[in-house]
N, CA, C and O atoms as a GROMACS GRO file, in nm:
protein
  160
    1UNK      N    1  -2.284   1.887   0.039
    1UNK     CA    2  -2.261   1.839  -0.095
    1UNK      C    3  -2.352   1.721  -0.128
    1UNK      O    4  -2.416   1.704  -0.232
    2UNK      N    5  -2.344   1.624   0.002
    2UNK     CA    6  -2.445   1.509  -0.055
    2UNK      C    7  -2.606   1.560  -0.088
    2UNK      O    8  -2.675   1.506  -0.176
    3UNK      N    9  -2.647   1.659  -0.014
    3UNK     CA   10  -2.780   1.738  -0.029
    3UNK      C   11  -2.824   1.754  -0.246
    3UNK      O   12  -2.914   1.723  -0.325
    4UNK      N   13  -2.702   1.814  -0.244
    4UNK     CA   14  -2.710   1.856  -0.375
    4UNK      C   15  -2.728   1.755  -0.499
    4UNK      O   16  -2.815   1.760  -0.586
    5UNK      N   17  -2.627   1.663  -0.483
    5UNK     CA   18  -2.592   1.553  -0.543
    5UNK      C   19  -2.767   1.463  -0.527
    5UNK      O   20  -2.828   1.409  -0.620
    6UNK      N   21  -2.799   1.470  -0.424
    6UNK     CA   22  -2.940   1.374  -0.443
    6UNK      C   23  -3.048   1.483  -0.451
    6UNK      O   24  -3.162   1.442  -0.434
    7UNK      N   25  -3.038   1.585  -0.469
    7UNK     CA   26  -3.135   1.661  -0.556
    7UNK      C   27  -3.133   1.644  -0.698
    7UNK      O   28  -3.226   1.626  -0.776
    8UNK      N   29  -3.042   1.651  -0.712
    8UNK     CA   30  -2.998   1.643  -0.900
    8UNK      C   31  -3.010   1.485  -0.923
    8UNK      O   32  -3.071   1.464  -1.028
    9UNK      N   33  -2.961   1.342  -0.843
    9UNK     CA   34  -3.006   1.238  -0.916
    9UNK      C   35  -3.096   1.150  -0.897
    9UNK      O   36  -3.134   1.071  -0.983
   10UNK      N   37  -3.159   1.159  -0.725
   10UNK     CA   38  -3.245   1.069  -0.712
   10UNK      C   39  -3.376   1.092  -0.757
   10UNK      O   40  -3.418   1.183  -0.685
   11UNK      N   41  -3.438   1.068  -0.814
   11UNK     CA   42  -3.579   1.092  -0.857
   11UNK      C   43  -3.697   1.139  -0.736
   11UNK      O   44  -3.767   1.239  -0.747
   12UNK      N   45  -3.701   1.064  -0.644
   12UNK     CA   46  -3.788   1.132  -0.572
   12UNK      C   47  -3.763   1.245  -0.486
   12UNK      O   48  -3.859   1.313  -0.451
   13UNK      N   49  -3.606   1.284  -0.434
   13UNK     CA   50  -3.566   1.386  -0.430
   13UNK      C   51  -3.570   1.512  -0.526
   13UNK      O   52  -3.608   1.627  -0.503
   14UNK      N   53  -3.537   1.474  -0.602
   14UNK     CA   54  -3.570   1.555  -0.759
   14UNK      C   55  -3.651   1.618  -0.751
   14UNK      O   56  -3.637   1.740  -0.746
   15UNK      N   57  -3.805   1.539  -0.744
   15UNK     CA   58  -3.914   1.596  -0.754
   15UNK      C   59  -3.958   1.685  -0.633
   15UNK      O   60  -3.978   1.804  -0.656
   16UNK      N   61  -3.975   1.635  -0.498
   16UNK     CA   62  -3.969   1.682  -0.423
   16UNK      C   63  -3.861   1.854  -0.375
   16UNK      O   64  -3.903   1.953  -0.315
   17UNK      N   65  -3.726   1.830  -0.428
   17UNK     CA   66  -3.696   1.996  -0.483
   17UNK      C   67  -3.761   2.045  -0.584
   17UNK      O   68  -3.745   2.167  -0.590
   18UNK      N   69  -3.828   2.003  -0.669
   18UNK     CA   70  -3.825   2.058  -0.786
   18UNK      C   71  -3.992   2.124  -0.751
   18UNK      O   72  -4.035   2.226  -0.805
   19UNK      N   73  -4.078   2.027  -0.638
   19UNK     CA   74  -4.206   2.093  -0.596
   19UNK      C   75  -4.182   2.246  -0.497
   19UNK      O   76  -4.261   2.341  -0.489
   20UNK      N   77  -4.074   2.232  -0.443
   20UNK     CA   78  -4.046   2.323  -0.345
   20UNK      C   79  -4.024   2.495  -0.418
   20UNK      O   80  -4.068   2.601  -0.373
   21UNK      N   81  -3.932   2.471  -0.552
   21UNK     CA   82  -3.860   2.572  -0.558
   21UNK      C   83  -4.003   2.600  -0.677
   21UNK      O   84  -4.062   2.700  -0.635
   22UNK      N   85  -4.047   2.566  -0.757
   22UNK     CA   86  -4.166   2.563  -0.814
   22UNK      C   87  -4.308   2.644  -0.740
   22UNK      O   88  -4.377   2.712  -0.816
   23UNK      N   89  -4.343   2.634  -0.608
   23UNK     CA   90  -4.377   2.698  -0.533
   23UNK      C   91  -4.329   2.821  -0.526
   23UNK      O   92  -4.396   2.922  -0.505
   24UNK      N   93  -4.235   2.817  -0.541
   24UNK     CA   94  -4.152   2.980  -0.519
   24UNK      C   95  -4.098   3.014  -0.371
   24UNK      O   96  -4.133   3.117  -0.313
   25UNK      N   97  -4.010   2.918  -0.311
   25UNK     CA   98  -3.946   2.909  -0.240
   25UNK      C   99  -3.786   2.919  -0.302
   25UNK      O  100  -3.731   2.894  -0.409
   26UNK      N  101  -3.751   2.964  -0.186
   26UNK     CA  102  -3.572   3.005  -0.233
   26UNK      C  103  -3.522   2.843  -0.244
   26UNK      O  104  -3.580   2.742  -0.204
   27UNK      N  105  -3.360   2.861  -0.330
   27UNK     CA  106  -3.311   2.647  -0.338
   27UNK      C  107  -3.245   2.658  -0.224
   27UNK      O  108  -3.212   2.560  -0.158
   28UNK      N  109  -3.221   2.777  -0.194
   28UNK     CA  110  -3.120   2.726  -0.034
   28UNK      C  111  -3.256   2.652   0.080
   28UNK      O  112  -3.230   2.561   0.159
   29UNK      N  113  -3.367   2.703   0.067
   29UNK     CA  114  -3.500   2.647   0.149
   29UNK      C  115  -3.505   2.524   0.085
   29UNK      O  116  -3.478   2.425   0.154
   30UNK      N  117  -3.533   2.508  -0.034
   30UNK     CA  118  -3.514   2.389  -0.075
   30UNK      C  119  -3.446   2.256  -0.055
   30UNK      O  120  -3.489   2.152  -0.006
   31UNK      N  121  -3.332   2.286  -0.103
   31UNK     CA  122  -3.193   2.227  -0.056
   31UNK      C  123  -3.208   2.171   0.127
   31UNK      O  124  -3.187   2.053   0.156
   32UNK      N  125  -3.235   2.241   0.201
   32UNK     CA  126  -3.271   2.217   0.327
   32UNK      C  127  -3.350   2.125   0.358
   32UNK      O  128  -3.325   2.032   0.434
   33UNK      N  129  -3.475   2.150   0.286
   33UNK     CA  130  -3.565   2.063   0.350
   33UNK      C  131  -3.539   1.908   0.254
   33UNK      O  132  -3.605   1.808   0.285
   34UNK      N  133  -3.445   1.905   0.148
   34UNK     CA  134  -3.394   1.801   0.118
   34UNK      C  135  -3.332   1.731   0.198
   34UNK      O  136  -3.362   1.617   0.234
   35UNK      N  137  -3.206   1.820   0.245
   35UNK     CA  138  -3.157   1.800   0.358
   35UNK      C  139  -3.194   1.718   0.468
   35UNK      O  140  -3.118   1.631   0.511
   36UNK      N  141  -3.291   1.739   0.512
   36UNK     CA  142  -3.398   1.717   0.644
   36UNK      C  143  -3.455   1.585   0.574
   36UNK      O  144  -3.476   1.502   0.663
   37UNK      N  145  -3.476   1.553   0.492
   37UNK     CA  146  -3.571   1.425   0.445
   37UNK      C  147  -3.440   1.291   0.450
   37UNK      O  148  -3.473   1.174   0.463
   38UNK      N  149  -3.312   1.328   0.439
   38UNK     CA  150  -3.207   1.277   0.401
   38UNK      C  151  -3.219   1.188   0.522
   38UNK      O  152  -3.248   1.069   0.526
   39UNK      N  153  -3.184   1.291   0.640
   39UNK     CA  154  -3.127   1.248   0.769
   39UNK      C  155  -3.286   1.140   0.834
   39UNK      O  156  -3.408   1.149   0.818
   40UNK      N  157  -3.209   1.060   0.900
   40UNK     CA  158  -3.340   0.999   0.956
   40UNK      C  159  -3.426   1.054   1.080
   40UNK      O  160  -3.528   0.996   1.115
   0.00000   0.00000   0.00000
């Protein structure tokens, strides 16, 4: 849930999904590698 939540408000998350799925990658790939940037 937190994945999602900082896709949708943090800005550089944002963008960074928004380069991924734009590419033409699936949001669950997306979402992931959000995921992955989250964790340290």
């Amino acid at each position: 849930m937190a994945v999602t939540v900082a896709a949708r408000f943090n800005p550089i998350l944002k963008a960074f999904y928004q380069r991924f799925v734009a590419a033409g990658k699936p949001e669950k790939v997306a979402l992931t590698s959000v995921m992955r940037k989250l964790t340290p």
